[in-house]
Residue, then its C-alpha position, 0 to 999 in steps of 0.5 A: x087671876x091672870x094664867x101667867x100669875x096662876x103658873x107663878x102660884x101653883x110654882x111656890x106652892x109645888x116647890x113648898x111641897x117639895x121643899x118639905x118632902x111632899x114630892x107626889x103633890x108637888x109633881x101633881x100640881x105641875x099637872x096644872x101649870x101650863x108654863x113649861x118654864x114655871x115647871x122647871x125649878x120644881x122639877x128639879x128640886x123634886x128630882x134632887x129631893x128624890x135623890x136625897x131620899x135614896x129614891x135615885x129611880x124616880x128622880x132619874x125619871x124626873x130628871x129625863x122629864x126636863x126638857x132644857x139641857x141646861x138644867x137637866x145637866x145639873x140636876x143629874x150630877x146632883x143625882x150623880x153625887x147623891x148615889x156616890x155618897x150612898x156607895x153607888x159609884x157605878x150607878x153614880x158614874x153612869x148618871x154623871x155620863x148622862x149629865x154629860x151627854x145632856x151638856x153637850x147639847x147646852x147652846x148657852x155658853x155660860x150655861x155649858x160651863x155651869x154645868x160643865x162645872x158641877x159635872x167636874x166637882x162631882x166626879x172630883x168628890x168621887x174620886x176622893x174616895x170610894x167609900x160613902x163618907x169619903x173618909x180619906x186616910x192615905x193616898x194609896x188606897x183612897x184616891x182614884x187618879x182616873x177619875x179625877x182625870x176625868x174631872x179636869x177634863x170636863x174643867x178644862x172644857x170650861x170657857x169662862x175663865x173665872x168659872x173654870x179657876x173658881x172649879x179647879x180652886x173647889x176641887x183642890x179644897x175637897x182634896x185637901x180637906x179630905x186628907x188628901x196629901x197632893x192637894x197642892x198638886x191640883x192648887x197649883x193647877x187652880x193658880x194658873x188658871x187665875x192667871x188665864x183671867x184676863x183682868x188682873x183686878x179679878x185675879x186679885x180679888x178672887x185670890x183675896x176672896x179665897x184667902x179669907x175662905x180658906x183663913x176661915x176654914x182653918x187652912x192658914x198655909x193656903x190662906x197666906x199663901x192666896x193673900x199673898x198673891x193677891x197683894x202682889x197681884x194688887x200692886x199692879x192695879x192701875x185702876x183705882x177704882x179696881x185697887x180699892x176693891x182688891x184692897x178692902x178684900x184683903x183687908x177682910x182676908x187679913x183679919x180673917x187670918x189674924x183670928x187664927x194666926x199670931x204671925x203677920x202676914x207680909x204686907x210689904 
């Protein structure tokens, strides 16, 4: 067997050991690969399956053990979410700093607005609620405006313009699944961003397309209110190939929609 198919094989099987918690194994089996690329997505599932098992000191070392930035960014705001969610919100802070001081070194555009993406989703969950199950019951006392400043800002540092819409559309949708009563607040904002996009079929596919997720979830205010942009959006679709796509997207946004409502939506 050749040394490249060895790194392959060695790779599936850490990765198995640490899919089913044998984290020690898997770290060990890395000692035998020669490939440092082969050793990436097994150090990063063993450091986010550390995280999981609250054992969040090992998997910062893990973490600190990738050499590429791009996936060293990740891997800590996934760290950074798994203290958050077990109450440690300052430890969880200073780990989602350290992703971003990690993304700042990203030379991949793409790769720095990924990662730049999931830094701002997780300081979004953050600042929902400070509480570990972010059970939200008001706005006064279970939403921290600071921190959310600080996910919109690492949104904004977004270049794909699809990527950074889709973002804030993910950070609108925790809120108001939370509970949270201005969730409009930041959708607004994610609508604008659609309007960044510079093709207009793209616009209106990703409105249909989250029209049909939020029908789906049960948020049928949101779902028709994303259907009916994307139709209006689809009307000035010169392309046809572009508009049959948009429209068979919203075809399945509307029958989502249909499930849960009696009312039909506008389709004139």
């Amino acid at each position: 067997i050749s040394s490249a198919s060895r790194d392959i094989a060695l790779r599936h099987i850490a990765s198995a050991q640490a899919a089913i918690g044998n984290l020690q194994k898997a770290i060990d089996l890395l000692d035998s690969v020669s490939n440092d690329s082969e050793k990436m997505s097994v150090l990063m599932r063993t450091a986010e399956a550390q995280a999981q098992a609250g054992d969040t000191g090992s998997a910062m070392t893990t973490a600190q053990s990738i050499s590429e930035l791009r996936y060293r960014a990740v891997v800590l705001s996934s760290i950074g979410l798994e203290q958050a969610l077990s109450g440690q919100i300052t430890e969880a802070m200073d780990t989602l700093d350290a992703a971003t001081q990690a993304k700042e070194g990203i030379q991949y555009p793409f790769a720095r607005d990924y990662a730049s993406s999931r830094i701002a989703i997780v300081y979004g969950k953050i600042s929902i609620s400070k509480t570990p199950e972010y059970n939200v019951s008001d706005d006064t006392n279970s939403f921290d405006p600071e921190i959310f400043k600080i996910a919109t800002s690492s949104v904004d540092d977004i270049q794909d313009q699809q990527l950074r819409a889709k973002t804030y559309f993910v950070l609108a949708f925790n809120r108001l699944d939370a509970g949270n009563k201005l969730a409009w607040e930041t959708k607004d904002r994610a609508i604008a961003a659609i309007g960044d996009i510079e093709s207009i079929s793209s616009q209106a596919w990703l409105l249909a397309d989250l029209a049909e997720g939020r029908a789906k979830a049960g948020n049928e205010e949101w779902a028709r209110e994303f259907y009916n942009l994307s139709l209006d959006i689809a009307r000035n679709i010169t392309n046809s190939w572009g508009r049959a796509r948009v429209l068979a997207k919203l075809s399945q946004a509307l029958m989502a929609l249909a499930e849960i409502s009696s009312i039909e939506p506008k389709t004139q």
